[in-house]
Kinemage of the C-alpha trace (Angstrom):
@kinemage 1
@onewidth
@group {chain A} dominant
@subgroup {mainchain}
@vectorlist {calphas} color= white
{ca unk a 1} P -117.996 -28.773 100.829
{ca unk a 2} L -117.106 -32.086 99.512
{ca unk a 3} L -119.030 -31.662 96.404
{ca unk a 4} L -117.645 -28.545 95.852
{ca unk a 5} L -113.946 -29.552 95.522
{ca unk a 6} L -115.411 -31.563 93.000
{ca unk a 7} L -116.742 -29.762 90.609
{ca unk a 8} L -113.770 -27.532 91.002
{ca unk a 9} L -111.608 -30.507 89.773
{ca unk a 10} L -113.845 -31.374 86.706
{ca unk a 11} L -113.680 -27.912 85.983
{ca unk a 12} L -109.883 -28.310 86.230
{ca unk a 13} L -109.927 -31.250 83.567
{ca unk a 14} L -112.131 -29.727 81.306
{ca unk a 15} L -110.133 -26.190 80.659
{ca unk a 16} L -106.995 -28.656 80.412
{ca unk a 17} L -108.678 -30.957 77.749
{ca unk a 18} L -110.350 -27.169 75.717
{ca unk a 19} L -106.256 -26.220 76.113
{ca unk a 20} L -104.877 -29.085 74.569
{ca unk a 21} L -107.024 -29.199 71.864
{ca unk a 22} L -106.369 -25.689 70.744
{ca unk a 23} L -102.809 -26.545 70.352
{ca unk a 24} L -103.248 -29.947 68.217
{ca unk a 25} L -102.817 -28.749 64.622
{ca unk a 26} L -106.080 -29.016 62.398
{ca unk a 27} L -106.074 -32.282 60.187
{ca unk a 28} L -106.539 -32.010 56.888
{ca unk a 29} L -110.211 -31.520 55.955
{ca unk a 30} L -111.929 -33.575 53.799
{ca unk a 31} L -112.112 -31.221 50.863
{ca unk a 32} L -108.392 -31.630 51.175
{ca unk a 33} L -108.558 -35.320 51.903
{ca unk a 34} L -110.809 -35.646 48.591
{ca unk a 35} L -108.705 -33.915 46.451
{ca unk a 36} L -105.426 -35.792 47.084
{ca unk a 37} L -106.964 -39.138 46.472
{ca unk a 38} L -107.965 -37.852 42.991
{ca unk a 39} L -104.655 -36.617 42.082
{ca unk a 40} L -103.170 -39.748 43.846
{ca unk a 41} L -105.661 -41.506 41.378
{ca unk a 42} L -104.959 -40.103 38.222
{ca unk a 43} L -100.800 -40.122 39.115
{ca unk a 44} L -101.873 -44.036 39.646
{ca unk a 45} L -103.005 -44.037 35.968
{ca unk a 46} L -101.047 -41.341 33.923
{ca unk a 47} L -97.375 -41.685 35.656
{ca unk a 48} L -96.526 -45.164 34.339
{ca unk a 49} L -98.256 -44.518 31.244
{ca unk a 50} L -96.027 -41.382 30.605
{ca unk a 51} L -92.962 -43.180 31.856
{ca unk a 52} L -93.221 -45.735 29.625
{ca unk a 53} L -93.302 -43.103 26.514
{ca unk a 54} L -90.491 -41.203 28.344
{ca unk a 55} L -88.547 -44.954 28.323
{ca unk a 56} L -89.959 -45.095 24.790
{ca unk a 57} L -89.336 -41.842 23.051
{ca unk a 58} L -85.755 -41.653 24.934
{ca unk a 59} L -84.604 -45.089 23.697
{ca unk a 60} L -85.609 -43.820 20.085
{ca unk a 61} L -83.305 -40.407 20.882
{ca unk a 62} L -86.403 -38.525 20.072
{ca unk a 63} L -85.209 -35.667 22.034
{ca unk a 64} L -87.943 -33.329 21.621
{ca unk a 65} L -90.550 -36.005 22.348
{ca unk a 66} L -88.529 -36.825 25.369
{ca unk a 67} L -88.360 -33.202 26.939
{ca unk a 68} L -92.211 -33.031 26.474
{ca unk a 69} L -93.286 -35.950 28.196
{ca unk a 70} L -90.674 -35.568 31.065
{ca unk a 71} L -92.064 -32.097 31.307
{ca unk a 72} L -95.172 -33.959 32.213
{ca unk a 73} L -94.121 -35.871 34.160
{ca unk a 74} L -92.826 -33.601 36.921
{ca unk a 75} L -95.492 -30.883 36.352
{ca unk a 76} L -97.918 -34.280 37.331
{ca unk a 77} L -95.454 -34.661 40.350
{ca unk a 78} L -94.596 -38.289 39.256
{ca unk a 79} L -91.148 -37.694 40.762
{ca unk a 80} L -92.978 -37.320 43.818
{ca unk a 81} L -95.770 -40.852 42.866
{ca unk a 82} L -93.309 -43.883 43.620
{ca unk a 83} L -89.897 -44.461 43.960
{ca unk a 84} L -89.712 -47.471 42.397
{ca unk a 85} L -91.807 -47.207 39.300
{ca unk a 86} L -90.686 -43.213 38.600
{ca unk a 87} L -86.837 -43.295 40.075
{ca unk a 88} L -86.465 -38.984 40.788
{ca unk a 89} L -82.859 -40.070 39.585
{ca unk a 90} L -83.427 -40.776 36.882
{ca unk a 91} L -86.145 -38.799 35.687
{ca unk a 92} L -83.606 -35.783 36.375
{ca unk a 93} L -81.054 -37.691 34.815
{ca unk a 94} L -82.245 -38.229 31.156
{ca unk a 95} L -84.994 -35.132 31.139
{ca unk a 96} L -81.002 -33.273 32.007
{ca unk a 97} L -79.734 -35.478 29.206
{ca unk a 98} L -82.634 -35.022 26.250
{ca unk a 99} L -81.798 -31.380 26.691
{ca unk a 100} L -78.044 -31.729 25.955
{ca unk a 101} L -78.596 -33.885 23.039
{ca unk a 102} L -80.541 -30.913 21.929
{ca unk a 103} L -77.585 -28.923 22.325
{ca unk a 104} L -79.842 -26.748 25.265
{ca unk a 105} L -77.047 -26.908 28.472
{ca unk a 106} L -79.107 -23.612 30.015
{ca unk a 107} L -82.254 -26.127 30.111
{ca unk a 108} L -80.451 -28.713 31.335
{ca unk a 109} L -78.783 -27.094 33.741
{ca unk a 110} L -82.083 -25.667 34.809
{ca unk a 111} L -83.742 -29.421 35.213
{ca unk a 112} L -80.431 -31.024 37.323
{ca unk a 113} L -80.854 -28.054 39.652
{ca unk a 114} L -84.309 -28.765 40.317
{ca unk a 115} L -83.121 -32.335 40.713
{ca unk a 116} L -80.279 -31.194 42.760
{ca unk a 117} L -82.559 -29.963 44.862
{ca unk a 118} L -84.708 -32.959 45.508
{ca unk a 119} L -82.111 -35.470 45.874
{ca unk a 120} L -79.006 -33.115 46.891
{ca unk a 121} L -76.532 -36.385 47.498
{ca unk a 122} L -76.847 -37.801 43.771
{ca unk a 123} L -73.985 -38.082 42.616
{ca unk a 124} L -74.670 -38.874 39.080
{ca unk a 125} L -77.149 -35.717 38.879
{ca unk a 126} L -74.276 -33.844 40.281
{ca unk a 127} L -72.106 -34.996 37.492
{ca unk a 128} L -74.113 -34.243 34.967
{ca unk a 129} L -74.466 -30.752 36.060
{ca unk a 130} L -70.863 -30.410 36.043
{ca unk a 131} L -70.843 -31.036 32.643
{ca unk a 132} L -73.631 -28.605 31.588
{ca unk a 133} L -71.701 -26.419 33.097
{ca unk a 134} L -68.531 -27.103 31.155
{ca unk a 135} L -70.648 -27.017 28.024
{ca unk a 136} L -71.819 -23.648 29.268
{ca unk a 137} L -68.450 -22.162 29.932
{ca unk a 138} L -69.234 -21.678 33.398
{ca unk a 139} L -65.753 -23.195 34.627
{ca unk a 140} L -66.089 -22.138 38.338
{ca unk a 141} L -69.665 -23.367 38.700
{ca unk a 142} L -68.070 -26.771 37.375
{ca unk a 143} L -65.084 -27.005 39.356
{ca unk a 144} L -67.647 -25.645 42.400
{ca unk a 145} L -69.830 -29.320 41.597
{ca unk a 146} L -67.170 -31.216 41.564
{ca unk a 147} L -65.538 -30.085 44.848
{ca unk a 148} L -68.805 -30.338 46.542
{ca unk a 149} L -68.708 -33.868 45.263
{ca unk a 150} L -65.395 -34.971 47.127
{ca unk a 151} L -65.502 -32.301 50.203
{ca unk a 152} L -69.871 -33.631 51.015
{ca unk a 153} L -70.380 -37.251 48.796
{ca unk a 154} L -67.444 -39.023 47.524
{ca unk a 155} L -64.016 -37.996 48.565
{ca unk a 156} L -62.230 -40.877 46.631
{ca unk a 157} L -63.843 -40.824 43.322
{ca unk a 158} L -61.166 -41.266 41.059
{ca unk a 159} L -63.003 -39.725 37.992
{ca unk a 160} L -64.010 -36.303 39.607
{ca unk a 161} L -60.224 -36.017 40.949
{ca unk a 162} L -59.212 -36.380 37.681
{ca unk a 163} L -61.402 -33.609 35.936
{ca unk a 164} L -60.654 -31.342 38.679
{ca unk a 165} L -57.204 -31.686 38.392
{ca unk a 166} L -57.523 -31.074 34.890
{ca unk a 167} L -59.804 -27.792 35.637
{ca unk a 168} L -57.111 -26.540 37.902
{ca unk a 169} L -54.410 -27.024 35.474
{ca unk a 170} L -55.959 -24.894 32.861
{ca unk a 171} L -57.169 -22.409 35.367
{ca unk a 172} L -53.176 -22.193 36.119
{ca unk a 173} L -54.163 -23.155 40.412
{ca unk a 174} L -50.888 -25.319 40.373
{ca unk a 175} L -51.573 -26.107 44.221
{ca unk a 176} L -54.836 -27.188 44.176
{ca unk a 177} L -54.330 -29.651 40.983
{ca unk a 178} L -50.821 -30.672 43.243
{ca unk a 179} L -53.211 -31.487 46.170
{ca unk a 180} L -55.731 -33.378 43.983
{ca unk a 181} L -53.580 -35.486 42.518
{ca unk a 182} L -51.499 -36.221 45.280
{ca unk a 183} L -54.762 -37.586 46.501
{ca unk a 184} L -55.488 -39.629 43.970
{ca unk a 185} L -52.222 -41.188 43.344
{ca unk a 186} L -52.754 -42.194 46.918
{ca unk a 187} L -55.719 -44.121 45.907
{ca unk a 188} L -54.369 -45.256 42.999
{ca unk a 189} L -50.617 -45.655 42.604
{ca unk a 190} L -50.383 -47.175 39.030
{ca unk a 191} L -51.963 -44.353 37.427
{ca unk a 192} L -49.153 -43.292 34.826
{ca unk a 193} L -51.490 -40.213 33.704
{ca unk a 194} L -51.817 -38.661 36.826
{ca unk a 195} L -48.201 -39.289 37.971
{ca unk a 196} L -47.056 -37.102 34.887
{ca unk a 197} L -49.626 -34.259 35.525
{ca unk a 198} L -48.623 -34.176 38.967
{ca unk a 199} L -44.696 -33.927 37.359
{ca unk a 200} L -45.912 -30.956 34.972
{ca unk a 201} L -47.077 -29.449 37.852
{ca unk a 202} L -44.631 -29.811 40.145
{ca unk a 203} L -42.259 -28.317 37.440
{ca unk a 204} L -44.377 -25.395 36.614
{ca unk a 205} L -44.770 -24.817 40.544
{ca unk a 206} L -40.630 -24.960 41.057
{ca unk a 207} L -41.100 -28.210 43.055
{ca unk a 208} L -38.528 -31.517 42.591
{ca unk a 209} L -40.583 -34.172 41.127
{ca unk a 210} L -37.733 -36.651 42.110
{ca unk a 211} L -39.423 -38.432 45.060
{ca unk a 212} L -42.126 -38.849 42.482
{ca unk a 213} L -40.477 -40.414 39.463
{ca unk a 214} L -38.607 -42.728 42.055
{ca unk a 215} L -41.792 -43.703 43.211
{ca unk a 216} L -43.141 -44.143 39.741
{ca unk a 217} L -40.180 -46.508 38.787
{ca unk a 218} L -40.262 -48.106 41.709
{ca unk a 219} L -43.732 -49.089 41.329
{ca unk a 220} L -43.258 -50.096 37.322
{ca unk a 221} L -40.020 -50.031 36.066
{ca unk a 222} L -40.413 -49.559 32.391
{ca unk a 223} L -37.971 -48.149 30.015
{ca unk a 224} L -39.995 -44.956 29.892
{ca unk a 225} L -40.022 -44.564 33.894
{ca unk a 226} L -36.552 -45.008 33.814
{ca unk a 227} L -35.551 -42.004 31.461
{ca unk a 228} L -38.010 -39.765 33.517
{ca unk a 229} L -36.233 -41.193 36.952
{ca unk a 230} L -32.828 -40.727 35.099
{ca unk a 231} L -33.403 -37.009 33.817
{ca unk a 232} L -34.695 -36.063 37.293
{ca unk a 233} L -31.339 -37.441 39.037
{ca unk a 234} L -28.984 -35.822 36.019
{ca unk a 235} L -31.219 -32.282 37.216
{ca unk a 236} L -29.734 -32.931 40.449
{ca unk a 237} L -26.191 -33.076 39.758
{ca unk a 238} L -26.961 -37.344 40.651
{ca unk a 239} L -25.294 -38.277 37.427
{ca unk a 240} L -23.974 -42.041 38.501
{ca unk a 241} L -27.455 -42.813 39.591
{ca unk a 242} L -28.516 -42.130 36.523
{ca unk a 243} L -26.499 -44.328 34.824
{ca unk a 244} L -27.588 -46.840 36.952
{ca unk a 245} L -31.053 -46.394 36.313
{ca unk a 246} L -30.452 -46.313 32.477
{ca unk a 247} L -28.276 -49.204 32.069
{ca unk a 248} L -30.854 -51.284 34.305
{ca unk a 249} L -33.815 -50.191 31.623
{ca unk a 250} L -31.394 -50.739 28.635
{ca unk a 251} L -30.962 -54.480 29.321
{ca unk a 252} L -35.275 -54.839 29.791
{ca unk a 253} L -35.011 -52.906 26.767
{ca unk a 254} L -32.617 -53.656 24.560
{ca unk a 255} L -34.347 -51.959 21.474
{ca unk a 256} L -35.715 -48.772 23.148
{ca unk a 257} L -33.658 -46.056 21.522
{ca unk a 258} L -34.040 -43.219 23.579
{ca unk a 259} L -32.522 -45.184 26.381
{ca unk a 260} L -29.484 -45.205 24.787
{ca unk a 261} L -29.685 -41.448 23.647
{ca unk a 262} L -30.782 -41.065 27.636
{ca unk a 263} L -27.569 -43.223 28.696
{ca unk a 264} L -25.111 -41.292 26.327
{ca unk a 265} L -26.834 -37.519 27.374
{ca unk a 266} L -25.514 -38.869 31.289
{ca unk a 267} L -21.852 -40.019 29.552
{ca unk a 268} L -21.553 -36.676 28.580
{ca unk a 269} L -22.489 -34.701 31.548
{ca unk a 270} L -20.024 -37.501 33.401
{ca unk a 271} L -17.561 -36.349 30.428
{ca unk a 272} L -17.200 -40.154 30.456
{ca unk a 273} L -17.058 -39.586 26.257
{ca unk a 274} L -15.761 -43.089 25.110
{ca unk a 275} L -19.034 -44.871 27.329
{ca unk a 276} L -21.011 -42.305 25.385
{ca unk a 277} L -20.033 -42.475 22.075
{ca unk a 278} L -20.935 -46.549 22.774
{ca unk a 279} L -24.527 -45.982 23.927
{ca unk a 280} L -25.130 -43.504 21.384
{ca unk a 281} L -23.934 -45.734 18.404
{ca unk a 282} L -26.196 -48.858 20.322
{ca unk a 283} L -29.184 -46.170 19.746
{ca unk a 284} L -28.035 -45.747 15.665
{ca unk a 285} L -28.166 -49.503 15.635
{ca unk a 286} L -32.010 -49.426 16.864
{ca unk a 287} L -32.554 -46.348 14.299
{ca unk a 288} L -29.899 -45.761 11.336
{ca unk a 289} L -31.955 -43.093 9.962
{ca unk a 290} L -31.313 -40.836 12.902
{ca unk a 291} L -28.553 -38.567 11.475
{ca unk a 292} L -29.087 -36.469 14.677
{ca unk a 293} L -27.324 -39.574 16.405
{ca unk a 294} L -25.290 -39.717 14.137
{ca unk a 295} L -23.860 -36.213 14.832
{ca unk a 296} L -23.966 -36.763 18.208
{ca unk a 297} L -21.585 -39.545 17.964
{ca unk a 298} L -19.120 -36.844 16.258
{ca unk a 299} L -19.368 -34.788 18.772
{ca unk a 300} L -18.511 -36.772 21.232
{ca unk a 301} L -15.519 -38.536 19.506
{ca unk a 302} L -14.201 -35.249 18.725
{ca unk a 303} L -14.018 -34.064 22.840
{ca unk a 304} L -12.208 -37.634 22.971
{ca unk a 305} L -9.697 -35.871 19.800
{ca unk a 306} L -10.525 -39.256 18.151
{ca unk a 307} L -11.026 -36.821 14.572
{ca unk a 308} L -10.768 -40.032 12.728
{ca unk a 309} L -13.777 -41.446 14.028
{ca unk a 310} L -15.280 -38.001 14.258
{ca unk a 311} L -15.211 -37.581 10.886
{ca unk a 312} L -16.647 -40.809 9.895
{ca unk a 313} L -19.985 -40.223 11.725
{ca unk a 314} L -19.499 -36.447 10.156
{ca unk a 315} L -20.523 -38.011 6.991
{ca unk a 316} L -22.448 -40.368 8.332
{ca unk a 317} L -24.499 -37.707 9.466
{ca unk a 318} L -24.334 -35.810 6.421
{ca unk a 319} L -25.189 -38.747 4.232
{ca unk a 320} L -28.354 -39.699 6.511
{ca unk a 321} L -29.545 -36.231 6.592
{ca unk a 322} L -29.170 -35.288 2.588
{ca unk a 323} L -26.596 -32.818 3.435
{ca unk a 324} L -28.729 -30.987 6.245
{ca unk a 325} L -26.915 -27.763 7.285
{ca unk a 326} L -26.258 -28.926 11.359
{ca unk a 327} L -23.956 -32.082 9.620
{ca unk a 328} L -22.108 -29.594 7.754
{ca unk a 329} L -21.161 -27.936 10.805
{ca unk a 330} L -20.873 -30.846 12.695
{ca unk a 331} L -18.125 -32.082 10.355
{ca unk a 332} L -16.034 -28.153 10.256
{ca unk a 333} L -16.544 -28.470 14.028
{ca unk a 334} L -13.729 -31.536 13.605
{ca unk a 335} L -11.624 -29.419 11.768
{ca unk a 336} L -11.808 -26.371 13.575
{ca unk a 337} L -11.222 -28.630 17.005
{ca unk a 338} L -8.053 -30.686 15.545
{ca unk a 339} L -6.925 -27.132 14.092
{ca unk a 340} L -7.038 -25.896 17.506
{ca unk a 341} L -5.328 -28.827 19.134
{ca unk a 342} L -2.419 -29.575 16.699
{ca unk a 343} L -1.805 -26.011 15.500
{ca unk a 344} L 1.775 -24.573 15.433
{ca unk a 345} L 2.686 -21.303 16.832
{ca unk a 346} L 3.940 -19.914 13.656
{ca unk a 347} L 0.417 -21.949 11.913
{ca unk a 348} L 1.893 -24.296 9.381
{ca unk a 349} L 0.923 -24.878 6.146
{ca unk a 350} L -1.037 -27.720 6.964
{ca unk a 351} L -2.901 -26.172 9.897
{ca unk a 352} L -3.606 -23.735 7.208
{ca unk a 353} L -5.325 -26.439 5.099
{ca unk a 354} L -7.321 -27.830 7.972
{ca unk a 355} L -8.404 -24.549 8.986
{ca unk a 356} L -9.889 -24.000 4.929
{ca unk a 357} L -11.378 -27.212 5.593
{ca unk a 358} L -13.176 -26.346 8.080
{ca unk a 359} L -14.205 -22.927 6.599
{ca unk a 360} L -15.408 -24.872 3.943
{ca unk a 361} L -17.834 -26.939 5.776
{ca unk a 362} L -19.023 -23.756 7.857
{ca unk a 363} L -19.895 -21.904 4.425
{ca unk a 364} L -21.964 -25.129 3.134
{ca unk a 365} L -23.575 -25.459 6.529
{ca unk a 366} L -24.736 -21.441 6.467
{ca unk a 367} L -25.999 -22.028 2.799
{ca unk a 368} L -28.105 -24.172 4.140
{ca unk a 369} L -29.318 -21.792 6.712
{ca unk a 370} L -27.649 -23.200 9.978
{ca unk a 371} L -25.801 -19.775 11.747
{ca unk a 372} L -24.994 -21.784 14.752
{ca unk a 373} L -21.034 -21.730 12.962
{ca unk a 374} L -20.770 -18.136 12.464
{ca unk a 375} L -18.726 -16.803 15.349
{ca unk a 376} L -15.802 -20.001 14.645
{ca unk a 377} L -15.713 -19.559 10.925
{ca unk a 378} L -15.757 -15.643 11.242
{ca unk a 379} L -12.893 -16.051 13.758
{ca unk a 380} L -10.597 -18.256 11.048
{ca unk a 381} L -11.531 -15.567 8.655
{ca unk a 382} L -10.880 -12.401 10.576
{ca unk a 383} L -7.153 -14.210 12.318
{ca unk a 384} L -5.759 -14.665 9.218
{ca unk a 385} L -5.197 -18.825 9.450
{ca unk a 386} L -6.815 -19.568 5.879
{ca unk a 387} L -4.792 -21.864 3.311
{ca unk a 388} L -4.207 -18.370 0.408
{ca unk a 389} L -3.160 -17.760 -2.871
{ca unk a 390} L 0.275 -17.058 -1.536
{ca unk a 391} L 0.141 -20.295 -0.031
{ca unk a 392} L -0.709 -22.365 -2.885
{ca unk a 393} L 2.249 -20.604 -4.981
{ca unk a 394} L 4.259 -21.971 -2.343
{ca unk a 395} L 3.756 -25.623 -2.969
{ca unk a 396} L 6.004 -27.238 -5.110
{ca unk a 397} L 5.138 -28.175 -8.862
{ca unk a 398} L 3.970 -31.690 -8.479
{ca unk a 399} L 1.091 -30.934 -6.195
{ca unk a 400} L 0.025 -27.489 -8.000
{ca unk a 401} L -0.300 -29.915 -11.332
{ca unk a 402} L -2.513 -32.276 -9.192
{ca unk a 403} L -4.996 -29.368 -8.341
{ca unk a 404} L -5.047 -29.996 -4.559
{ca unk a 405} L -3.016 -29.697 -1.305
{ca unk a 406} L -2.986 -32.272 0.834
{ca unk a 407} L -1.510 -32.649 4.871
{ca unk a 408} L 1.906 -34.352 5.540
{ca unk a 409} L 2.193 -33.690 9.311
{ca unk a 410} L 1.861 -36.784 11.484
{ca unk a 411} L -1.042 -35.343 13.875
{ca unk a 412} L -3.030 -34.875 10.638
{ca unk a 413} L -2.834 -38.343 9.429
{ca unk a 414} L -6.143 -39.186 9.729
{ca unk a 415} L -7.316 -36.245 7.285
{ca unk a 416} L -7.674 -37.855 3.568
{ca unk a 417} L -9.502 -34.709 2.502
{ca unk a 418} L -7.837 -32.507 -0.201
{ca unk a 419} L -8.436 -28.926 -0.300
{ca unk a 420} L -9.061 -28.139 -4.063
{ca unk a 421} L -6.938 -24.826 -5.777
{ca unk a 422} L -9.347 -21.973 -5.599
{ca unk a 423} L -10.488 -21.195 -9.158
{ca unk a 424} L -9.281 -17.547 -8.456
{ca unk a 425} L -5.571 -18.568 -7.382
């Protein structure tokens, strides 16, 4: 009985030892065994032998060569031999890079996929298939690579943020460039580039980019951070602020001109004209041949109804600009102003002179094709307030012999212009 059970239990052992070893896998046999150390044998001899041409031929920028022997190389399954000796990296890398130089992006794109695929968390490889895209025209595939980059490798590369934030811009996805940058100038505060893409987009998106340009001058305040921090207050009605801001820059920078020009733009909307007239003729100091400063500084004096001075940078302006059309205008603009604010209600003889003044300088500016003076010298025309024929008969002998009429009223002092007889009077 005894040795029964025994034999029962051997029996036991033995099916359990015929099971197990019907579910341990095969090894490799040694046909296969054989033929590995071959190929292991010649990869041991031909892989740094074809690297080194690779190294070679690439280093040369023998393109062609290059392609051929890194063809080689991964049909041989070198990126596959040793890590150390044939980097997968970097065979990807510059076989990818021999076929751009060739101007062949498909072929290159085809090689980084297959790298890609073999190393999926290089970076570089990634990169570089971004751009074979972009050489390709295949803009979503590139913006794709490039988001896989920062979502799966490395979320605060700096570089990729910044070409996908330039991707998104021309692809018009104002949000997702917003979010991007936002992002980056997170990482990196100081970077003036992205600060003003993130402005342009915040603009084209509807958004305030005060906060921003605050931040932005806070962080560096140059003149140039200044007039973007000062513009974005003067949007928002914060005009004082402005000023502020402005006359903080203009003592850093005393020879920045559009400072000034900044500084007398918040003046005006202030209607604080004599402080404007000031920083505008600090900015003709910096730059005399600015006759567009120049006629600024008219303008201004005349909403102050200091003509005199008005006048002066008239010229000033039309002097500096070799009689441009816009300083013509600027200077009727005087006339047609004092005309309006010294005029009689019966319209005097010498409101009647600077009115034809002012015509005069609205015809010269239209013959040199600024309109902008139409409607005001149509309107002198059309009411009837021109110095006439019947007018100059008028005058009394003296002054018809000189040729000219000239003002006498007080509130006209400053106007030293004579208004010549009309050759058909």
């Amino acid at each position: 009985m005894i040795k029964k059970g025994l034999s029962f239990k051997l029996f036991l052992v033995a099916l359990s030892a015929f099971i197990v070893s019907m579910c341990v896998p095969p090894g490799p046999s040694a046909a296969d065994l054989a033929d590995k150390a071959r190929i292991d044998s010649v990869k041991n001899v031909r892989c740094p032998r074809l690297m080194s041409s690779a190294a070679e031929y690439y280093n040369a920028r023998d393109w062609e060569a290059t392609v051929r022997i890194y063809r080689k190389v991964v049909d041989l399954g070198c990126d596959d031999w040793d890590t150390t000796y044939a980097p997968p990296e970097e065979i990807y890398q510059y076989y990818g890079i021999a076929y751009e130089q060739m101007g062949k992006f498909d072929s290159s794109e085809y090689v980084l996929l297959k790298g890609v695929q073999k190393i999926p968390n290089n970076i570089d490889l990634r990169e570089r298939l971004a751009y074979a895209y972009k050489r390709q025209g295949k803009t979503n595939k590139e913006i794709v690579e490039y988001e896989r980059i920062l979502d799966e490798l490395d979320p605060n590369n700096v570089r990729v943020m910044t070409e996908l934030a330039s991707l998104y811009r021309k692809e018009g996805r104002s949000e997702q460039q917003i979010r991007v940058l936002q992002k980056l100038i997170n990482i990196d505060p100081t970077n003036e580039a992205a600060m003003a893409d993130l402005a342009a987009a915040f603009e084209k998106t509807g958004k305030d980019p005060l906060e921003l340009y605050l931040s932005k001058y806070t962080n560096n305040p140059t003149g140039t951070n200044g007039i973007q921090l000062a513009d974005a207050l003067m949007r928002n009605k914060r005009i004082s602020e402005a000023i502020d801001i402005l006359k903080t820059v203009s003592r850093n920078e005393p020879g920045n001109k559009m400072i000034f020009i900044k500084l007398g733009d918040a003046y005006t909307l202030n209607e604080d004209y004599s402080n404007a007239s000031s920083a505008l003729e600090q900015a003709y100091k910096i730059d005399s041949r600015d006759h567009q400063t120049a006629i600024r500084i008219c303008e201004v004096n005349s909403e102050l109804d200091n003509f005199s001075k008005a006048i002066y940078w008239a010229d000033v302006a039309i002097n500096g600009s070799k009689s441009s059309g816009e300083a013509f205008g600027a200077k009727g603009n005087v006339y047609y102003k004092a005309f309006h604010t010294y005029r009689t209600p019966e319209v005097s003889r010498d409101d009647r002179i600077v009115a034809s003044l002012a015509y005069k300088y609205y015809v010269q500016a239209e013959s040199k094709g600024y309109r902008n003076v139409s409607g005001s010298k149509n309107w002198l025309r059309d009411n009837e307030v021109l110095f006439t024929k019947s007018d100059w008969f008028m005058l009394d002998a003296s002054q018809k012999a000189a040729g000219y009429a000239t003002v006498k009223t007080p509130s006209y002092s400053w106007v030293t212009e004579r208004l010549y007889k009309d050759s058909s009077w």
